[in-house]
C-alpha positions as CSV (number, residue, x, y, z in Angstrom):
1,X,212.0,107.4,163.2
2,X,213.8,110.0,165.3
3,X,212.4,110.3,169.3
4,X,211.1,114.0,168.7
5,X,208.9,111.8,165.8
6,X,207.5,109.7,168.0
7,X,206.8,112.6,171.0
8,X,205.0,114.6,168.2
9,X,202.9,111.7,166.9
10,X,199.4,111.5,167.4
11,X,198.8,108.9,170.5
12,X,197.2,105.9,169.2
13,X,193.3,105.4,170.4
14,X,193.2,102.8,173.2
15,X,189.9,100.6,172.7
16,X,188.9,100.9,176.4
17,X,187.3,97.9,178.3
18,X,184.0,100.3,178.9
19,X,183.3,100.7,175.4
20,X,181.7,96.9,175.8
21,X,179.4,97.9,177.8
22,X,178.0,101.0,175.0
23,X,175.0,98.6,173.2
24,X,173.8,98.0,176.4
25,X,173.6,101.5,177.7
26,X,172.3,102.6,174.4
27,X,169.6,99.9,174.7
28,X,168.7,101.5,178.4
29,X,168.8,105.1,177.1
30,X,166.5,104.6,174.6
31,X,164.0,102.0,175.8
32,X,164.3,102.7,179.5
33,X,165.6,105.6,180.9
34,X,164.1,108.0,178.2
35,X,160.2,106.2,178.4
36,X,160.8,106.6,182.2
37,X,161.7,110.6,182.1
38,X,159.0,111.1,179.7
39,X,156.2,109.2,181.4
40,X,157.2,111.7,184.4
41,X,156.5,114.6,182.4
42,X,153.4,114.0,181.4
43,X,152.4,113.6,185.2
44,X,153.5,117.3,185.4
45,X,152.2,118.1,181.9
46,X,148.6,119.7,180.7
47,X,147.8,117.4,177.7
48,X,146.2,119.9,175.7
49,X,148.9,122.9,175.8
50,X,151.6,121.0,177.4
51,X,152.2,123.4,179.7
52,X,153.8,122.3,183.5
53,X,150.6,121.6,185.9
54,X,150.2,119.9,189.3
55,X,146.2,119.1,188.4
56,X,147.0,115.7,188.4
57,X,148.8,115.5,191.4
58,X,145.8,117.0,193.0
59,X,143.6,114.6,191.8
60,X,145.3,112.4,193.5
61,X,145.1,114.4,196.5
62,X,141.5,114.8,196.1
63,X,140.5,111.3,195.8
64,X,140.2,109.0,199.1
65,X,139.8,105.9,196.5
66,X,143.0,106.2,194.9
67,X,144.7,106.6,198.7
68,X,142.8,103.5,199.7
69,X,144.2,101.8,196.9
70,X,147.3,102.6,197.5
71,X,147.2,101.9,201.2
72,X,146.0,98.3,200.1
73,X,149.2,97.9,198.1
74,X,151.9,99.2,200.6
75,X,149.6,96.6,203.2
76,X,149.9,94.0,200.7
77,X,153.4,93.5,199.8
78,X,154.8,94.7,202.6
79,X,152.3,91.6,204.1
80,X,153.6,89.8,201.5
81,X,157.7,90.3,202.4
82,X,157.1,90.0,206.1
83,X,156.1,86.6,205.8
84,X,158.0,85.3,202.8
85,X,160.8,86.2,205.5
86,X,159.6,84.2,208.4
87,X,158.6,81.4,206.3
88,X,161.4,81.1,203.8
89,X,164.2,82.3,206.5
90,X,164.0,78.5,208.2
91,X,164.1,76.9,204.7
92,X,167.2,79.0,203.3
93,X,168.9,77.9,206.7
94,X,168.1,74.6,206.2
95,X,169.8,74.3,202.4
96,X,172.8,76.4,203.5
97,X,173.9,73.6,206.0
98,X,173.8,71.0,203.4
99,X,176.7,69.7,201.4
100,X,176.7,71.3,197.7
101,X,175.1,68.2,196.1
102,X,172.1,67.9,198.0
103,X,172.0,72.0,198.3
104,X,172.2,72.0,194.5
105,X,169.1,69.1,194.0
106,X,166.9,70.9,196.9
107,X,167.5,74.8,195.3
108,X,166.1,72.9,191.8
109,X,163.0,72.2,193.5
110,X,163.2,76.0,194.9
111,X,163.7,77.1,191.2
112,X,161.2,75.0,189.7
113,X,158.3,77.6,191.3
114,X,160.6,80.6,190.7
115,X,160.6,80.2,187.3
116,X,157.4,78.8,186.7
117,X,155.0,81.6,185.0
118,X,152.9,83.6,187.5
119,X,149.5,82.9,185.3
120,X,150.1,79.1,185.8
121,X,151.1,79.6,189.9
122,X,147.8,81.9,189.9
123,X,145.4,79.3,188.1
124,X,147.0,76.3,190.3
125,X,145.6,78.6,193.3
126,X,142.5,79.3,191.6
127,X,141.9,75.5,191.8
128,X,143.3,74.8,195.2
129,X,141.1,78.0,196.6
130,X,137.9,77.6,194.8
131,X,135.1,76.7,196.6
132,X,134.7,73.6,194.8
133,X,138.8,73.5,194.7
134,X,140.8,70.7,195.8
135,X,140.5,71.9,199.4
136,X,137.3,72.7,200.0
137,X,136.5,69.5,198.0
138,X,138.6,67.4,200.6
139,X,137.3,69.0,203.9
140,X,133.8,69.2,202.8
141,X,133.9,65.0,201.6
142,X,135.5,64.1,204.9
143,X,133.6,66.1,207.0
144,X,135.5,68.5,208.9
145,X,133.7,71.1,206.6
146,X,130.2,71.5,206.5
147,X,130.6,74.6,204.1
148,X,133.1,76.1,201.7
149,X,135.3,77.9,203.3
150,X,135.8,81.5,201.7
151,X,139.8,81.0,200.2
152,X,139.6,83.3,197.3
153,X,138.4,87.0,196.6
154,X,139.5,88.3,199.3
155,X,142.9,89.2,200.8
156,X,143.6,85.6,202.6
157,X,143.8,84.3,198.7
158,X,145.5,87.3,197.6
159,X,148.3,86.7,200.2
160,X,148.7,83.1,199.7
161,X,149.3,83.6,195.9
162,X,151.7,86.1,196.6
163,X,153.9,84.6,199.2
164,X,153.7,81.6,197.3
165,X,155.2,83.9,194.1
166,X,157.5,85.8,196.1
167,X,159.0,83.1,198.6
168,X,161.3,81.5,196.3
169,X,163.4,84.5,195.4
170,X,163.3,85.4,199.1
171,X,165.3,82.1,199.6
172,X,167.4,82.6,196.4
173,X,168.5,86.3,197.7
174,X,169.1,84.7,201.4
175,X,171.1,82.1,200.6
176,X,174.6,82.8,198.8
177,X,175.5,85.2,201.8
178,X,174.4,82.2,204.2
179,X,176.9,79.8,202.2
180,X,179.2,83.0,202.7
181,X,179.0,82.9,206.8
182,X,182.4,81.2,208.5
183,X,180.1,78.6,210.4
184,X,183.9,78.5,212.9
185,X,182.4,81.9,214.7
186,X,179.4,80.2,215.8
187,X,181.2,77.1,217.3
188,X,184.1,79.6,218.8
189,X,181.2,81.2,220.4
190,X,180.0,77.9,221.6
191,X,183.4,77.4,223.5
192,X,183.2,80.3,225.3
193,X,180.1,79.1,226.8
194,X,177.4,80.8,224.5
195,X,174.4,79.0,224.3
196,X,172.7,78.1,221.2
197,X,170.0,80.9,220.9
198,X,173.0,83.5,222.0
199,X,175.0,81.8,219.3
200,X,172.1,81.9,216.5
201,X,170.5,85.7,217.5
202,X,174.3,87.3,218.4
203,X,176.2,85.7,216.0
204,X,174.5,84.2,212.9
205,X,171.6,86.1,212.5
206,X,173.5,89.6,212.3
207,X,175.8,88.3,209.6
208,X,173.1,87.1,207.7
209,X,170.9,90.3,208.2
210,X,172.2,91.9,204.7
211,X,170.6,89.0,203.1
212,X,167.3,89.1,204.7
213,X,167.2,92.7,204.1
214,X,168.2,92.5,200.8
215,X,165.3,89.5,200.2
216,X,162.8,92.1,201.9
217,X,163.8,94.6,199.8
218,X,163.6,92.8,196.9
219,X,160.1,90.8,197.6
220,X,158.6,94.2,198.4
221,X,159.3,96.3,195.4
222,X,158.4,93.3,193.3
223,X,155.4,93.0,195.3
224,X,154.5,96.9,194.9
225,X,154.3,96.2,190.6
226,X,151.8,93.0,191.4
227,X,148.6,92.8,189.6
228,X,148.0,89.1,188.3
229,X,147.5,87.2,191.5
230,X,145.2,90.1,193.0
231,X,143.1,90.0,189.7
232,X,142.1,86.7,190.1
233,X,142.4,85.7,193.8
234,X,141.6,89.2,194.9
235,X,138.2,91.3,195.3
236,X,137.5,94.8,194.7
237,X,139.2,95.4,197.8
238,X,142.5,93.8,197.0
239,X,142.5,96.0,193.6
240,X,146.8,96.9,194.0
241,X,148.1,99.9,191.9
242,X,149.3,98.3,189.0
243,X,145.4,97.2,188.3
244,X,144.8,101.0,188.6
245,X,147.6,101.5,185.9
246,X,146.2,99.6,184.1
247,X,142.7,100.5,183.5
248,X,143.7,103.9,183.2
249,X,145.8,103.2,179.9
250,X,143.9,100.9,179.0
251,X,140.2,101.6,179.5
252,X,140.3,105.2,180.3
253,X,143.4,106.3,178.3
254,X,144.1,108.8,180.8
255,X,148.0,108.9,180.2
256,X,149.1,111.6,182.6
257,X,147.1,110.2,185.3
258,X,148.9,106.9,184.6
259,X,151.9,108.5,185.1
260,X,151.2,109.9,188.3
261,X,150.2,106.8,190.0
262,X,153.4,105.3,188.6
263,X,155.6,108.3,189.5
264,X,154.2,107.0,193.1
265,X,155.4,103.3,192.7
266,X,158.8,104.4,191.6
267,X,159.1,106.6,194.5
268,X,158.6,104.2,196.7
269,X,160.8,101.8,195.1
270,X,163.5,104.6,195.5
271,X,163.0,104.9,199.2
272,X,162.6,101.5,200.0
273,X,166.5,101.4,198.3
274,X,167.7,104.3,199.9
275,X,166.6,103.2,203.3
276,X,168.3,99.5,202.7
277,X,171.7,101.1,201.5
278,X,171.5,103.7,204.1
279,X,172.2,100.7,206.9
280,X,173.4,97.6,204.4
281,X,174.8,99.0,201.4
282,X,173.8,97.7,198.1
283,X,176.5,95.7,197.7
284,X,174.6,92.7,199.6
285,X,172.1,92.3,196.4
286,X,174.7,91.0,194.5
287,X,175.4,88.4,197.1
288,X,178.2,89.9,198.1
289,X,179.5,88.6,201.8
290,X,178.9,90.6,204.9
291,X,181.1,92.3,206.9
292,X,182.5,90.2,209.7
293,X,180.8,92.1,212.5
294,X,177.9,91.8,210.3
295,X,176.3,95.5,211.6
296,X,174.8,97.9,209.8
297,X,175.5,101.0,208.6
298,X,173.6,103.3,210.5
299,X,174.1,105.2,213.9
300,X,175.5,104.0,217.0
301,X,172.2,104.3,218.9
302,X,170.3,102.0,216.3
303,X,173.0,99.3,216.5
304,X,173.0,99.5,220.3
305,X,168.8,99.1,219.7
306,X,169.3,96.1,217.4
307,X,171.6,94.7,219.9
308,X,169.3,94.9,222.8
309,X,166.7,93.1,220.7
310,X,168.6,90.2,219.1
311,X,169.6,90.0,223.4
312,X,166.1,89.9,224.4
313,X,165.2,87.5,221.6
314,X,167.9,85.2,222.8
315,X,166.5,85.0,226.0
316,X,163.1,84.2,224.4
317,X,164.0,81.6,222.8
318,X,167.0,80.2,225.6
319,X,164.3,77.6,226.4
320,X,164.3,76.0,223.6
321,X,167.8,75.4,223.3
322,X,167.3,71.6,224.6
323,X,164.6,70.7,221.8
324,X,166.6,72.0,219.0
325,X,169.1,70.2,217.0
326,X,173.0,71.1,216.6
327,X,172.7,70.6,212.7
328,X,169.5,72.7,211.5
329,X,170.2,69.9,208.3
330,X,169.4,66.7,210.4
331,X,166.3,65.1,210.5
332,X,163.6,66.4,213.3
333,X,161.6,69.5,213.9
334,X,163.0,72.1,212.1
335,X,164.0,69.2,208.6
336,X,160.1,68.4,209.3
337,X,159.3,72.4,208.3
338,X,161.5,72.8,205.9
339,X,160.2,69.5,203.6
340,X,156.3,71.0,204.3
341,X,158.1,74.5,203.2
342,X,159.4,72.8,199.8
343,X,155.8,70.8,199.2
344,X,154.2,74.4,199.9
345,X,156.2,75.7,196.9
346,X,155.7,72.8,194.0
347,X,152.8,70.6,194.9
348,X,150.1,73.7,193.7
349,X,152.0,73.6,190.3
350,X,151.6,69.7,190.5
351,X,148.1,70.0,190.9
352,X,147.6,71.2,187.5
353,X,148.9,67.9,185.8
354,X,146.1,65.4,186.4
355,X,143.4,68.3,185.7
356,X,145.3,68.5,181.9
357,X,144.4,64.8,181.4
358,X,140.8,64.8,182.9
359,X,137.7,63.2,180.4
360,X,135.5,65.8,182.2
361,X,134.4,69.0,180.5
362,X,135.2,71.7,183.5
363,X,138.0,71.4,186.2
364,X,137.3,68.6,188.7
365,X,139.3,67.4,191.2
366,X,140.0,64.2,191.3
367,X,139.2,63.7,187.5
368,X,136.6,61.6,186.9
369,X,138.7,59.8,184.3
370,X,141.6,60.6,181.8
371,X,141.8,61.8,178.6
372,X,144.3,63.7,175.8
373,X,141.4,65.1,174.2
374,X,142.6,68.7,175.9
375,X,146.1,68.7,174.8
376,X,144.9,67.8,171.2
377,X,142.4,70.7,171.1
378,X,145.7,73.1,172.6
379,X,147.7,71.7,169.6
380,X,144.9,71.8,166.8
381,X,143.6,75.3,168.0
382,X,145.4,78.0,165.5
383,X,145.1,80.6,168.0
384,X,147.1,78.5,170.6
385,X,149.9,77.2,168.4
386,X,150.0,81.2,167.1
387,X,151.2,82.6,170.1
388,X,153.1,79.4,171.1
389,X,155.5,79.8,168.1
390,X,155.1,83.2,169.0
391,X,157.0,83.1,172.1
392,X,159.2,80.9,171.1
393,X,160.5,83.5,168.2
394,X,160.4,86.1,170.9
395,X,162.4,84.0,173.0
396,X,165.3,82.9,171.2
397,X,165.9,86.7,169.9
398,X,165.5,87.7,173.5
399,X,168.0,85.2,174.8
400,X,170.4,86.2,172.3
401,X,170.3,90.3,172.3
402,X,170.2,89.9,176.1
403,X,173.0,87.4,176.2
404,X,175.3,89.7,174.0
405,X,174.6,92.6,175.6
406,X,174.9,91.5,179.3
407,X,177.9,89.4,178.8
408,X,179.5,92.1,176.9
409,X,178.7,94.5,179.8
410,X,179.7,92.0,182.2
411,X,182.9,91.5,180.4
412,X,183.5,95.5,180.3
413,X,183.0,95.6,184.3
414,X,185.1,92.8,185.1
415,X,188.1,94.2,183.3
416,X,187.8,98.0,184.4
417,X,188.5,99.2,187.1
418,X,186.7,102.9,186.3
419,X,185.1,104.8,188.8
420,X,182.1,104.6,186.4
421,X,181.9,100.5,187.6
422,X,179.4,101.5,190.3
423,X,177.0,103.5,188.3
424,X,177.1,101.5,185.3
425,X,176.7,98.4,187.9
426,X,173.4,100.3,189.0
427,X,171.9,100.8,185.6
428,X,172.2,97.1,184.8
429,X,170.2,96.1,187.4
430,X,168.0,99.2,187.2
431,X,165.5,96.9,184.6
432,X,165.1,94.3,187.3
433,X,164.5,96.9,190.5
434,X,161.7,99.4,188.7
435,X,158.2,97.5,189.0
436,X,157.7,95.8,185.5
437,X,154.2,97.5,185.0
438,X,156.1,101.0,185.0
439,X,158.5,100.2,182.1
440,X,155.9,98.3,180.2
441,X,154.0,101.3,180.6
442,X,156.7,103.8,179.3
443,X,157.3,101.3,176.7
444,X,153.7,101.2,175.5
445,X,153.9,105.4,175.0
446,X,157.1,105.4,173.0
447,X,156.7,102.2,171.2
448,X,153.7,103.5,170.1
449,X,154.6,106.9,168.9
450,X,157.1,105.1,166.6
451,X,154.9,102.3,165.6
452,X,156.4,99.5,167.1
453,X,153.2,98.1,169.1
454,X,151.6,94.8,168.1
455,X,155.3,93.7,166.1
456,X,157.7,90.8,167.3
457,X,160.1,93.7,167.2
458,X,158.6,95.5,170.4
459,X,158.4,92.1,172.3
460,X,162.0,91.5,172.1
461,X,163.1,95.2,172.8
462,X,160.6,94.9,176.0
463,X,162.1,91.2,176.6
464,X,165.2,92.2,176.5
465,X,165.3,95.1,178.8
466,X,163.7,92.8,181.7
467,X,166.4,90.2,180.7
468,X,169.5,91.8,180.3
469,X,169.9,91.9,184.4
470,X,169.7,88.1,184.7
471,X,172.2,87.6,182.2
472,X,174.9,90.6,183.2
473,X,174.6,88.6,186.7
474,X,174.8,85.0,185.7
475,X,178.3,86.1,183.5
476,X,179.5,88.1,185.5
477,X,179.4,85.5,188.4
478,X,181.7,83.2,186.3
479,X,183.7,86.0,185.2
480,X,184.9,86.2,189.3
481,X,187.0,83.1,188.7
482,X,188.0,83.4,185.7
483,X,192.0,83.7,185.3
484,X,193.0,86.8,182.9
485,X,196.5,85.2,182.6
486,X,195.4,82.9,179.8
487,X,194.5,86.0,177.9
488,X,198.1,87.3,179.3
489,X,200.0,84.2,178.1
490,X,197.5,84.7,174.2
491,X,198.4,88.4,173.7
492,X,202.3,87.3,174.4
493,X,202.1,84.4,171.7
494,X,200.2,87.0,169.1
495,X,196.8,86.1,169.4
496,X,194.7,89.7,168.5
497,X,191.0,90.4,170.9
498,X,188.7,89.1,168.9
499,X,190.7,85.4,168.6
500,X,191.2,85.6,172.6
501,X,187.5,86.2,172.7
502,X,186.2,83.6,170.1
503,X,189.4,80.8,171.3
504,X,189.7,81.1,174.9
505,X,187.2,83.4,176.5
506,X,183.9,82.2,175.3
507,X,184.8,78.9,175.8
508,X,185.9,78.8,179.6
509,X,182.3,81.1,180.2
510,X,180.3,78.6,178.3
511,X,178.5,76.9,181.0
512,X,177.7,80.1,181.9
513,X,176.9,82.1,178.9
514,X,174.2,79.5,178.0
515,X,172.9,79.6,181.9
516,X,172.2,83.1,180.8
517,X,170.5,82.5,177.8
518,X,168.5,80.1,179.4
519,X,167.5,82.6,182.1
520,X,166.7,84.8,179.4
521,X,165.1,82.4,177.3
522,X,162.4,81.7,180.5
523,X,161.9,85.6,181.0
524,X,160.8,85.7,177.8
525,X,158.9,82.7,177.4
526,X,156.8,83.9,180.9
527,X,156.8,87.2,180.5
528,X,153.0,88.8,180.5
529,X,153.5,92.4,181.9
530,X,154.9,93.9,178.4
531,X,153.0,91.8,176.6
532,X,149.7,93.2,177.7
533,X,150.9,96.6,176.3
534,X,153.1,95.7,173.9
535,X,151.5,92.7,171.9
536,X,148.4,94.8,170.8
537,X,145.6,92.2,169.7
538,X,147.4,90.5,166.7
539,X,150.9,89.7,168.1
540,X,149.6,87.4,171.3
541,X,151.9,85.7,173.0
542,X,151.4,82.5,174.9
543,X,150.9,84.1,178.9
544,X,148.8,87.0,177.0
545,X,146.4,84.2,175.5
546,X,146.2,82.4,178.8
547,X,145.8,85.9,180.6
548,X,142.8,86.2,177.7
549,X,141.3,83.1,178.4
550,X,141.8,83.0,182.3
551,X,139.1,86.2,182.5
552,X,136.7,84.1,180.4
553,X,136.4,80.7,181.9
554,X,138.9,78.3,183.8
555,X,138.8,74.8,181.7
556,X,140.9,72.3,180.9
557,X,142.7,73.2,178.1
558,X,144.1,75.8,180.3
559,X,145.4,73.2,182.7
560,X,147.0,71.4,179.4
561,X,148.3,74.9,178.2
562,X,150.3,75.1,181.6
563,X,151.6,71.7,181.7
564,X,153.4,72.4,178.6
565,X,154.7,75.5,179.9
566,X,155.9,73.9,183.1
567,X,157.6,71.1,181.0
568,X,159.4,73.5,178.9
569,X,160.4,75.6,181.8
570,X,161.8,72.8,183.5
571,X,163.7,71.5,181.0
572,X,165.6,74.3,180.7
573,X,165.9,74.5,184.5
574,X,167.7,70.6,184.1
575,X,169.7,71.5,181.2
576,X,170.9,75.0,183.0
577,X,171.9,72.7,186.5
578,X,173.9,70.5,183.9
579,X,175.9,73.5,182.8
580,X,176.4,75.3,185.7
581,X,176.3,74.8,189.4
């Protein structure tokens, strides 16, 4: 073929690495960003004519109960975040000065809560709280009590859930950019006379403030979207937004008002954002390591503030430089918090195990004897075993369109290097950042304009969206050290994509492509926000029937109900720490 041949040839089409990431995208077009924009409208919308209005919007002017409630929320998890800082700040120090090991055995037990379902946490609390719970019931027998204290229905109860809920991904988030800190600036700052508090508040603290901030960040939104823990530890006057949401789809099928109310959450999601990546940048919620100074972002006079604080806090503290230890890890004081921290986090799940076996009719603690006769009813009841093999189905479907799609798109990033990476990056996570009760509520308006309410169908679309972000983050953290020149060395010897893919690239990720399914598997398994909208009355899965049941009565074959749950969860917990560290 002559040269002016090939010039005049039509150029081959190059199979970009982006177009990976297409079924994923598609996915969030359709069943996330497109719900979103149209539950928005209708907040601007007249139902009747469907002409623009701001009527609802000055409803919600109008009304003081609606600005209580959401006064109540804002109090709540920002409550919530402050102290899931302080308390699980200490703890994520503690496991980031251990060897990888004994880090790796002490974040299980951290996991173990994370993971567990928010129903089973919430009806462990119920029995601790109660005022014939397990506390009460111990300071009342031994006499330090002469009445029930008042744990539950109120805010104190409402708190404790929810710190107990949110503290384990506070540590989660804190941690990899504590292991990231170069522990050498500390001790150079120790030679040049710096004391230990000037060392920890001037030196260590800063480079690990991304991390904190990103944990607040990240406890608070979450915390925003909360509605099981303050519907059953809480009182009319915990009643968060999402309850509000609720009711009115639900109860008053007042859709545009809906809308409104969760117009208001996602705006102050988006705030709470632009504020943290105003000073941190959101490159710090993918773990990402600090800079070196460790400062913020934002203006000279607010850095010169900070500094003046962290100063005055190290003088605070200079004191107490004699009573602490040099190695946070040792055994003493701050060892003695962080074991009380740990037994905070899994003994209330724990609790739940003899109250599965008891021989008594209602929940009593300690059983007045033992029996199996709960877990046979749970696995002779129809109902139960229905939306057990329910979830399960759901599930496995979830874990695998989520695994695809999130290692495909985790694949496309990791081998671009498009000026798209950042947005597409953004969108990923987008699913895991918007409070769950907003998409499940966008989801619940489509899905049931196009009759996909009450099918398995809906579930795993609903599943999937929440899951994809777990898996695009678990693969693409493996994909960071994986070496491209085997690829290289495949494409030289003839091998074509998809062998590369199916011979060499899917095997090397294995550990961590079933991580990922695992994770998504669990999101599933748990998952009770889309569920309430999504599963209609006939296709119940397992947290909707314990949701069901939980407003009726607590008994025992609740308690059996979550010790299988809790089993299955930490199963897959062991068998994900024997694939991947």
């Amino acid at each position: 073929m002559s040269a002016s041949a090939v010039v005049s040839a039509p150029r081959r089409f190059q199979f970009g690495p982006l177009w990976l990431v297409l079924p994923a995208l598609a996915l969030l077009a359709v069943f996330f960003i497109f719900p979103l924009g149209r539950l928005f409208v209708l907040g601007v919308q007249d139902p009747g004519t469907g002409a623009l209005t701001t009527e609802h919007y000055a409803r919600l002017a109008d009304t003081p109960v609606y600005w209580r409630i959401l006064g109540i929320t804002f109090r709540i998890a920002f409550l919530t975040a402050a102290f899931c800082l302080l308390l699980g700040y200490p703890l994520a120090l503690w496991l980031s000065k251990m060897d990888s090991r004994r880090q790796s055995l002490m974040t299980l037990l951290v996991l173990l809560p994370f993971w567990t379902s928010y129903l089973v946490k919430t009806f462990a609390w119920m029995i601790l709280l109660g005022n014939r719970g397990v506390l009460n019931s111990l300071l009342t027998d031994t006499g330090l009590l002469e009445r029930p204290m008042r744990l539950m229905y109120n805010e104190l109860g409402v708190i404790i859930g929810m710190v107990h809920a949110m503290m384990p991904l506070a540590v989660l988030t804190m941690l990899p950019v504590m292991n990231s800190i170069d522990n050498r600036l500390s001790l150079a700052a120790g030679t040049m006379g710096a004391s230990r508090s000037q060392r920890f508040w001037l030196i260590y603290f800063p480079l690990s403030a991304p991390g904190v901030a990103a944990a607040g960040l990240l406890t608070f939104i979450t915390s925003l979207g909360f509605f099981i823990v303050p519907a059953f530890l809480g009182g009319r006057g915990q009643t968060m937004l999402a309850q509000t949401i609720i009711t009115q789809v639900q109860e008053l099928v007042n859709w545009s008002f809906a809308a409104v109310l969760a117009s208001l959450m996602v705006a102050a999601t988006l705030v709470a954002i632009w504020i943290y990546n105003k000073f941190f940048g959101l490159s710090a919620l993918s773990g990402q390591a600090p800079k070196v100074d460790g400062t913020p972002r934002g203006s000279a006079a607010l850095r010169a503030c900070g500094q003046r604080v962290l100063k005055d806090l190290a003088w605070l503290s200079s004191p107490f430089d004699r009573f602490a230890s040099q190695d946070p890890s040792a055994k003493g004081g701050f060892s003695i918090y962080a074991l009380v921290a740990v037994i905070f986090l899994v003994a209330p799940i724990l609790v739940v195990f003899p109250l599965a076996f008891t021989s008594a009719s209602s929940l009593q603690f300690p059983p007045p004897g033992y029996s199996l006769r709960w877990f046979e009813q749970y696995f002779s009841s129809p109902v139960w075993l229905a939306a057990t093999l329910r979830s399960f189905g759901v599930a496995f479907a979830t874990a695998f369109c989520a695994t695809v799609l999130g290692g495909l798109a985790a694949l496309a990033l990791a081998r671009s290097q498009s000026r798209w990476n950042g947005p597409i990056f953004a969108l990923m996570l987008a699913p895991m950042v918007v409070p769950r009760i907003v998409i499940a509520v966008g989801l619940f308006y489509l899905m049931a304009q196009i009759g996909l309410v009450a099918t398995n169908t809906g579930l795993v679309i609903g599943h999937t969206l929440l899951a994809i972000p777990y898996c695009f983050i678990t693969i693409g953290a493996v994909l960071k050290s994986y070496d491209w020149r085997l690829n290289q060395a495949a494409e030289t010897l003839g091998a074509g994509r998809l062998t590369i893919l199916r011979r060499i690239t899917l095997p090397l990720l294995r550990g961590g492509v079933i991580s990922a399914a695992l994770f998504a598997f669990v999101t599933s398994f748990d998952e009770l926000t889309v569920a309430i909208f999504i599963s209609g009355g006939l296709k119940t899965t397992l947290p909707k029937q314990m949701w069901d049941d939980m407003f009726l009565q607590l008994n025992p074959t609740l308690a059996a109900v979550s010790v299988v749950v809790l089993l299955i969860v930490t199963v897959i917990l062991l068998a994900t720490r024997k694939l991947q560290k």
